[in-house]
N, C-alpha and C positions, 0 to 999 in steps of 0.2 A: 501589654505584657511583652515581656525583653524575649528574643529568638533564645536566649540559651533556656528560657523557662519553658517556651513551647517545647521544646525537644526535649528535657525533660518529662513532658507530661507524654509525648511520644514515646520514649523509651520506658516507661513505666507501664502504657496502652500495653507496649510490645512485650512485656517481661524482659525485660532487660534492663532494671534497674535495681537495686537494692537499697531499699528505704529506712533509715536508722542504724543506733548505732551494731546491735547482734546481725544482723544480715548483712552489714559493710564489711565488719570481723570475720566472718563465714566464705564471704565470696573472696576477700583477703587471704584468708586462709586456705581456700584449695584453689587460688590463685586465676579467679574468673574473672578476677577485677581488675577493669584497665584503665580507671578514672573515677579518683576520689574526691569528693567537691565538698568545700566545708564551707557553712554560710558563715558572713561577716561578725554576725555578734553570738557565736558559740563560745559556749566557754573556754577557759583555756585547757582545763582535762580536757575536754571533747577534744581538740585542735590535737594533743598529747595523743590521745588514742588514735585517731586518724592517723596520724604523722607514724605511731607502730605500725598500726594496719597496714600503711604503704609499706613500709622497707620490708616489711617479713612479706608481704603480698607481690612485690615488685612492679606496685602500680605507681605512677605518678599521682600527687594530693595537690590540689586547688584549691585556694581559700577564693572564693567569690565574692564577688563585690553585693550580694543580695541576705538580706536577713531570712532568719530562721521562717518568718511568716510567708513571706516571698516562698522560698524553698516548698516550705509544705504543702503553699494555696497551689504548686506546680502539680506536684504528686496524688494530691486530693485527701491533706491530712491539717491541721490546723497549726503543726511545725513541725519542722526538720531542720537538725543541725546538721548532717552528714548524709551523704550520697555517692553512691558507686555505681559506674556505669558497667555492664557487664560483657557488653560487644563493643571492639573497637572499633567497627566505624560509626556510630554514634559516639564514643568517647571523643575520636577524633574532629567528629562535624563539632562536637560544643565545644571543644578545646577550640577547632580554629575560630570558632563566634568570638570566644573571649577574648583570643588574642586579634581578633579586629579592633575589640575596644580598647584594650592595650598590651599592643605588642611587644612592650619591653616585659611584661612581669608573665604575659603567656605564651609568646610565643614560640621559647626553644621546647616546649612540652608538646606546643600543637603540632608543632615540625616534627619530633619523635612518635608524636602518634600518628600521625600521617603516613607516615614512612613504614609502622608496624600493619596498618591499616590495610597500604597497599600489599605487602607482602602477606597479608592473609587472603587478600582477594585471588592474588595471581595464585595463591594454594587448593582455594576453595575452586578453579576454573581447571586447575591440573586436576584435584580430585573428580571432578564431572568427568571432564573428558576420559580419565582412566574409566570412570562409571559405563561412559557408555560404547569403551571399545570391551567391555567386556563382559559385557548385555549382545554385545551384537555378535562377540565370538559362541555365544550359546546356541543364537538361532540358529534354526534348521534352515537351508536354503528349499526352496518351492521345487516340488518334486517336479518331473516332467511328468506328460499326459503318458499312459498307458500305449497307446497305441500311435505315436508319435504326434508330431503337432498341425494341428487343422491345415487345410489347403483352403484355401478362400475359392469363394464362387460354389464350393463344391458343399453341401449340406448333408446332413447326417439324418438318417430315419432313426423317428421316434418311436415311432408304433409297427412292430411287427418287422425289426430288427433283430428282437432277439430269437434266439434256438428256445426250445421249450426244453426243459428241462429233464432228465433221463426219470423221474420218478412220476412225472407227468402222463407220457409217452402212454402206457400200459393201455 
C-alpha cells in the first residue's frame, strides 16, 4: 500500500478526515479543509464539485493518481471519489508524499502547505506557552512556616508541646 494511503487511513483513525462527497462540502464550507484529494477515475461532476468545494473553501484540490477503490480500501469503505484532510499537518505530510512522486504537478501545493503547516505550529507553541504563564500567574506561592523556618540539628517536641487548652484547665 502506497504512504499517501497509510496516512489517509491515519487521518481518518484520527478524525481528521472527511470522507465523501456531503462532508468534503461541509468541512469546505466552514472552511476546516486544507486538502482536497480526488481519486483518478471520478467522474467529471465529482471533479466539478470538488474543484467549487475548493475555491469557496480556500483549500487546495488534488487529483491523485489512485482510483476510487484504492481511496475507499484507505478509509475503510468500498469507494471514495473525494476526500478532505482537515488538519494541515497531515494535509501537508500527504501533499509532500505526492510531490516525491511527482514534483512538477505537486509540489508548489506541498510547499504552500508546508509553509501554512508551520505557521500553525509556531501558533499552536505561542498559545501553550501563553497557557501556561497564565496557570502560573494564578497560583498561590507556598506560605512560610508560622513560626519561622526550622534550625537544623535542633528538633521539635511532639508530644506534650502543646499548652492545654483554657476549656480544659477547670
Amino acid at each position: 500500500m502506497d504512504n499517501v494511503l497509510r496516512l489517509t487511513g491515519l487521518a481518518r483513525k484520527a478524525g481528521r478526515l472527511a470522507v465523501g462527497e456531503e462532508p468534503v462540502g461541509e468541512a469546505a464550507r466552514s472552511r476546516t479543509a486544507k486538502l482536497i484529494l480526488v481519486a483518478a477515475d471520478a467522474a467529471e461532476n465529482t471533479l466539478r464539485r470538488a474543484q467549487r468545494f475548493a475555491a469557496n473553501g480556500d483549500a487546495p484540490i488534488l487529483p491523485v493518481p489512485f482510483t476510487k477503490a484504492e481511496l475507499g480500501g484507505a478509509v475503510g469503505r468500498p469507494t471514495c471519489a473525494m476526500l478532505a484532510f482537515t488538519d494541515v499537518g497531515l494535509a501537508s505530510a500527504a501533499a509532500e508524499k505526492l510531490s516525491g512522486q511527482d514534483p512538477e504537478r505537486y509540489g508548489s501545493v506541498a510547499e504552500a502547505l508546508k509553509e501554512r503547516a508551520r505557521t500553525a505550529l509556531a501558533r499552536q507553541k505561542a498559545e501553550r506557552t501563553q497557557e501556561k504563564k497564565r496557570r502560573a500567574a494564578h497560583r498561590r506561592p507556598l506560605a512560610a512556616p508560622k513560626n519561622g523556618p526550622p534550625v537544623p540539628g535542633k528538633s521539635r517536641k511532639k508530644n506534650g508541646s502543646r499548652k492545654p487548652s483554657r476549656r480544659h484547665e477547670a
